[in-house]
C-alpha angles and dihedrals in degrees: 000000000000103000082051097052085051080049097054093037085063094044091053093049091046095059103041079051096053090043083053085052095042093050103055088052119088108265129262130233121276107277093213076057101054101033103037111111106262114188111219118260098245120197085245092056090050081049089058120003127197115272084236087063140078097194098161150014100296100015091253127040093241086076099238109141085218132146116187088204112120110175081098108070165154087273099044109020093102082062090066118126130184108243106187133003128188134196111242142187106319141175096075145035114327115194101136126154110227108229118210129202123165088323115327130104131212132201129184119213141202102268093045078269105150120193120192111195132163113287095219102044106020090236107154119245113185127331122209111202107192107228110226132205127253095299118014120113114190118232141187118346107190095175153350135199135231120224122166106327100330135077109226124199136158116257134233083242098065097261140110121225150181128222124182104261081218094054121011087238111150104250097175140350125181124195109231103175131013114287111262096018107132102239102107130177098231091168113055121223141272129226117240110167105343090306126111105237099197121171130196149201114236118200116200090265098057083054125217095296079072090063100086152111115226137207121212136184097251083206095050109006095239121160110251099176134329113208120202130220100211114064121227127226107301097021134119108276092017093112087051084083111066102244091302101163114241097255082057091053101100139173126355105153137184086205091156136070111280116215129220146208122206090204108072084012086235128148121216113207135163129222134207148232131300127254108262098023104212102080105207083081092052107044110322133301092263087060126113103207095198137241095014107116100013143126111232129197105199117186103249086225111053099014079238113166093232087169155354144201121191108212096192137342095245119218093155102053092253092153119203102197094121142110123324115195113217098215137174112208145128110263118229106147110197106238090202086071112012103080093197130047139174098242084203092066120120096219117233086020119141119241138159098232135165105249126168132087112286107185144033095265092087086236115143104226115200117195143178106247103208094044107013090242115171103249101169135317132198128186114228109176120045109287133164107165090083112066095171161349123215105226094207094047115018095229115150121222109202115218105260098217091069099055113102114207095174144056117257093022119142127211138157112240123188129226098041129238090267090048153237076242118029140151100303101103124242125210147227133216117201097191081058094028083220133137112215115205130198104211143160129226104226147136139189142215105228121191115182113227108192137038092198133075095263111158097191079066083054114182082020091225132100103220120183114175130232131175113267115270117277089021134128095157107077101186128041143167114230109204099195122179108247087215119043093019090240118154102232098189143333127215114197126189132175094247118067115265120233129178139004144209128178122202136184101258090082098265138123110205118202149157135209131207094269087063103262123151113199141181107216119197096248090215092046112012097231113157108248112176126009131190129177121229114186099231139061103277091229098155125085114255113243121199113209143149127223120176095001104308145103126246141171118211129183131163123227129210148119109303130176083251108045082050096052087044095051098053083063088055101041085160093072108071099189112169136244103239115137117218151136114244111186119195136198142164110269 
């Protein structure tokens, strides 16, 4: 009896020896988190997700910020209740996307910081903080995408990478661009086909070869093809700029998420505005300058233009880089309220068309997906930069009236820089066949100041906001028929609106920039349920189950938006203060 008590004394002393040493080493990751059984993310299952799982931007690649999950609903939505909340990544713009898979719950932060927690609970699981080199900063990180058993998500430092969705370990990282060129992702990729489909901003001093999409390998991160958005001499499109020379050439970004159909593996992504933005001082007022302000379907395999459609010649930086929504529908635009029409249209006829609003001028684009042919266009918001649209061709007249073409001149343009449309997503609801989009009503009074291609004057316009004339809401949901182009119903409210997810228990959620969450009836738009919220709710809403039940999720936080909104409203004082809140019935 003896010789076992000395046993177990050493055995005792052994192990509080070996916890002391334990404790004063960095900790590894959970062991639940790197042992539990995780099923591969399979293309097919970013195709069609389970209804349980939030895998991508907007949960599917069509783009349609929908969750078929309806335990949540019209009858029972005013019961919800937030059951966790988490402090995230804080001290700049917060505008992240939660992604859910079988539980768990990841959040990209400013910084290229990810956190993965429980789902149900908010406990953190593991955190990945990108280590950047002398001078790079990090910056906004609206999204990230999940392929096999890695998210993957484009870095502050102008690379892609992969960590291991059970650890947070680094797997792969691949630098796209030179480190510190200003030419950041902030916006993260999406997954077509087993490649990373990552798009970028590109500022003068990252130069055109900025200006590109990318392709890489989702298993090893290596580059397939980059496609850029500025031709070079002897290119298509090249002759569209005057006669501009190629270091001139500035700033046509794909700075949002692209969406993609398996189908015709084509990926649908949207550009931005020229540097400087008044064209008389690129290559003349009746150019082109492609492909700034275009929708672009590149074939997934070969990054391959097949074609473009230009939805305005900007002078006023009124970008058209977001959301397309990929729709099936039958196509019967309402001529009592769709300015322009295709004449050619067979009405009541089927088609898969890109529908949405693009750009910041407020204005619904129909295409047709597989050639980019103008189907019909309304305008929502106040605009008058668009006179009109030729239904037969497409082709956009700008109203002569708003194009500057000299330097010091003065002029109201509607919407504003900051939209109308901006980055803040829309949704769409098959069971309504309605698109729902969060809008502001806003103007600006642009003056140009320079008359020379000065790229520390960037954008070459001064561009102070005011509320549209004859205005006193700044923010509003817009419900429009995807069909006929009716406007169903608006809701207007005095605090700018921001973005939007539509579920199938017949609601619309939805912030605004003085930190209030709503549930909107998706057939009325009657508010059903508010909570506030304290902060901009900056972050896109996610709909997922865990366990068997139903929960909302949306992230809050400072944004460019919610900022430009707010000095409209100077009445509402929300915080800053960046965080996840998750919600659920009792």
């Amino acid at each position: 009896m003896k010789r076992f008590y000395v046993l177990f004394l050493f055995v005792l002393t052994l192990t509080a020896g070996l916890t002391v040493i334990a404790q004063n080493q960095a900790p590894a990751p959970a062991a639940p988190a790197a042992t539990a059984p995780f099923t591969p993310v399979t293309d097919e299952m970013l195709w069609k997700p389970s209804p349980n799982d939030w895998l991508t931007w907007r949960r599917t690649l069509d783009s349609w910020g929908y969750s078929p999950l309806n335990e949540i609903n019209r009858n029972n939505v005013s019961r919800l209740k937030m059951v966790w909340t988490r402090g995230i990544g804080s001290g700049r713009t917060q505008e992240a996307t939660p992604l859910v898979y079988n539980g768990t719950m990841y959040i990209p932060n400013p910084g290229d910081l990810i956190m993965a927690m429980d789902a149900r609970t908010g406990d953190l699981k593991w955190e990945y903080k990108r280590k950047y080199p002398e001078g790079v900063n990090g910056g906004t990180n609206r999204n990230m995408a999940m392929w096999g058993t890695t998210l993957i998500d484009a870095g502050a430092d102008n690379t892609v990478y992969a960590v291991d969705a059970r650890t947070g370990n680094l797997v792969w990282d691949t630098q796209v661009l030179k480190v510190g060129l200003p030419a950041n992702a902030s916006s993260g990729p999406i997954i077509a086909n087993g490649k990373v489909i990552t798009g970028r901003q590109c500022q003068p001093a990252a130069t055109s070869e900025s200006c590109i999409v990318t392709a890489h390998d989702a298993q090893t991160g290596k580059e397939l093809w980059r496609t850029r958005t500025i031709p070079r001499p002897g290119e298509p499109g090249d002759e569209t700029w005057g006669g501009v020379p190629m270091e001139q050439r500035w700033h046509v970004g794909t700075w949002m998420v692209p969406s993609y159909d398996p189908e015709t593996n084509l990926i649908f992504v949207g550009t931005s505005v020229t540097i400087p933005a008044p064209k008389f001082t690129l290559g003349g007022t009746d150019k082109q300058h492609l492909y700034h302000n275009s929708t672009l379907a590149i074939d997934a395999d070969t990054g391959k233009i097949v074609w473009y459609y230009q939805h305005v010649i900007d002078h006023w930086d009124l970008d058209h880089p977001f959301e397309r929504l990929l729709v099936e529908t039958a196509i019967a635009p309402d001529a009592k309220e769709v300015t322009w029409i295709n004449p050619k249209i067979k009405p009541g006829e089927k088609r898969k068309v890109i529908t949405g609003i693009p750009g910041k001028t407020g204005i619904v684009y129909t295409l047709d997906r597989r050639t980019g042919e103008f189907l019909w266009g309304r305008p929502t918001v106040m605009q008058n930069v668009v006179q009109s649209i030729d239904g037969a061709t497409g082709k956009v007249t700008v109203n002569p009236e708003t194009i500057f073409t000299a330097k010091d001149q003065t002029k109201l343009i509607c919407p504003g820089s900051n939209g109308g449309k901006n980055w803040p997503a829309g949704a769409y609801s098959p069971t309504t066949n309605t698109m729902y989009m969060p809008m502001q009503n806003m103007c600006m009074n642009a003056t140009t100041t320079t008359d020379q291609r000065d790229p520390k004057l960037v954008y070459g316009l001064q561009m102070p906001g005011v509320i549209a004339p004859g205005a006193t809401n700044v923010g509003t949901v817009w419900a429009i028929s995807a069909e006929t182009g009716k406007v169903l119903w608006k809701h207007e409210q005095r605090a700018g609106m921001l973005s939007l997810v539509a579920t199938g228990g017949g609601l619309v959620f939805g912030g605004d920039s003085n930190g209030r969450f709503k549930a909107f009836d998706d057939k009325n738009g009657k508010v059903l349920w508010e909570i506030n919220l304290g902060a901009p709710v900056s972050g896109f809403p996610v709909a997922f189950a865990a366990g068997g039940k139903q929960y909302v999720a949306v992230t809050t936080g400072p944004s460019l938006v919610a900022n430009s909104t707010g000095r409209m409203t100077p009445e509402l004082q929300p915080s800053t203060a960046a965080n996840v809140f998750v919600f659920a019935l009792p």
